[in-house]
C-alpha angles and dihedrals in degrees: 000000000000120000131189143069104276112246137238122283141182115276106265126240107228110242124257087242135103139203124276094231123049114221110228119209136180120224119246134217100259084053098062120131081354108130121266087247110044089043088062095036083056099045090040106044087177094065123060130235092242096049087053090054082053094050091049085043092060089046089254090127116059124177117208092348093305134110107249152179126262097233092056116129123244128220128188121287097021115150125234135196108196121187095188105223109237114265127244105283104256127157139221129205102227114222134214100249129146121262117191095215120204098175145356137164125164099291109040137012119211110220122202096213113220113202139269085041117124122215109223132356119280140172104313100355098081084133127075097008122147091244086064096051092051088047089059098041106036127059094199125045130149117262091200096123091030142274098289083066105048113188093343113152094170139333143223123217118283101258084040115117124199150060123359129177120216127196124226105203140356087278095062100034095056089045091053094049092050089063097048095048082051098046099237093126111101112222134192135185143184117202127169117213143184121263124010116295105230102232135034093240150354158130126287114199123185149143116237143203138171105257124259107234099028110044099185084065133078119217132197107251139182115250127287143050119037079355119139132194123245129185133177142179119202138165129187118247103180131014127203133176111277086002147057133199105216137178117223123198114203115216088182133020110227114157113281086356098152090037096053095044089050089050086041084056091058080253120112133189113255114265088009089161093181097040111043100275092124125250096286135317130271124206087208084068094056088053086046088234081122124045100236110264094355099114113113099227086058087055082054086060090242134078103213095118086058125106105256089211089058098045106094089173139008106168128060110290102238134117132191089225101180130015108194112190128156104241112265090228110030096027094224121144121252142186126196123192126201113199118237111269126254094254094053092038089059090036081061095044099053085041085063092047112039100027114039114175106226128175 
């Protein structure tokens, strides 16, 4: 096993190659009039927007089976035809890490996330991602969005649990994006989040943004500009006093999306550090034997003063429940379930017990 944080290199130069197959993707309705090349960099954040103007450049994007700019224009339902150029060639130590498996064949392996596991390395978390982790248990994994994301299709946030496809080559890879970019992947969350969300169910619409100041955030905008659509069904499927365990259904995948509409409804995930939910959850605070978010470690932003014994939850309550995908060979549809982790499974129980919504 390789150890070690991985040190700093010159920045690459992306090869001159392209991949074999081409992915093929249909424009959607927010693209439209957007540029060829801000539209891929978009629906491919591990490519930038200059290495796909080189790719146009080379021929390897076509729209609607013709050679193209990369200033032309896009309109919905355009047809595209992307060979992704190959990524500078970077590496990454695996690491012997635990995976909770719920599927593989030989084309694809279906991961259940635990929290407090990052992605894909990023600026200061080369160590204990789940990058590393694949590198270390699996022999074959697609290199299509380069070797620091090994066989990474899509993520979840770092204190995300749930269900996570992983590619096993460039085939596949391409094929699964496909059906993400084209929104025929099925997915289904369960969040927990602070107050009682006034209907059963319903739709949340917004345009989003990273925020200006904190980049690491996501903000609700008005139209226009770096704007992007969300858009999100949810229904409720318990209330509590004071809570409500809701499913949310994401119709698209920008970054924090459900976080963020369930902020924008006043209504926070649990433990939501980055987006109002508190620090953790007590169950001291569901008794009333602590006022809710007075103790004085959580003023310090960390509960490490706090009894263990006490914490039912210290990481954002939400968990990616089902991941529904036509398989990339056989075409078949499939659905993969995770079940609900310990610390949201006993968050609900003492819900149950200590905050029973009666009418």
């Amino acid at each position: 096993m390789l150890v070690g944080l991985i040190s700093p290199t010159p920045v690459a130069v992306m090869s001159e190659e392209l991949s074999h197959e081409p992915i093929e993707i249909t424009v959607e309705s927010r693209a439209h009039g957007w540029r060829v090349d801000h539209y891929l960099s978009r629906l491919y954040a591990n490519y930038s927007r200059a290495m796909f103007q080189k790719s146009i450049e080379q021929g390897g994007v076509l729209l609607n089976g013709l050679p193209i700019k990369a200033s032309r224009r896009l309109r919905v339902n355009d047809r595209l035809s992307v060979k992704l150029p190959e990524l500078p060639d970077e590496t990454i130590p695996p690491e012997d890490i635990p995976l909770d498996v719920l599927y593989e064949d030989d084309h694809l392996v279906v991961i259940n996330k635990a929290a407090n596991m990052i992605v894909h390395p990023g600026k200061g978390n080369y160590r204990g991602t789940m990058a590393g982790a694949l590198q270390f248990h699996f022999d074959e994994l697609s290199d299509t969005a380069g070797s620091l994301r090994p066989g990474i299709v899509h993520r979840l946030d770092r204190d995300t649990t749930g269900v996570l496809v992983v590619a096993k080559n460039n085939q596949v890879h391409n094929r699964l994006s496909s059906q993400f970019a084209d929104r025929d992947v099925a997915k289904v969350y369960h969040a927990i989040a602070w107050g009682e969300l006034e209907f059963d169910a319903g739709r949340i619409e917004t345009y989003v943004r990273t925020h200006p100041k904190h980049r690491e955030k996501m903000i609700v905008c008005d139209e226009g500009g770096n704007a992007r659509y969300a858009d999100t069904f949810y229904k409720v499927l318990e209330r509590f006093d004071g809570f409500t365990y809701v499913e949310m259904h994401p119709k698209t995948g920008r970054t924090h999306q459900l976080r963020l509409h369930l902020q924008h409804l006043g209504h926070p995930i649990v433990a939501d550090r980055q987006y109002g939910g508190q620090i953790g959850l007590l169950k001291s605070e569901l008794t009333g034997e602590t006022e809710i978010g007075s103790q004085t470690a959580r003023k310090r932003r960390t509960l490490e003063h706090v009894d263990r014994a006490d914490v039912l939850i210290e990481r954002q309550a939400l968990h990616a429940h089902i991941l529904e995908f036509d398989h990339p060979e056989t075409g078949k549809r499939m659905s993969f379930t995770a079940p609900l982790p310990d610390d949201m499974k006993q968050t609900l129980t003492a819900l149950r017990e200590y905050r029973k919504n009666t009418p």
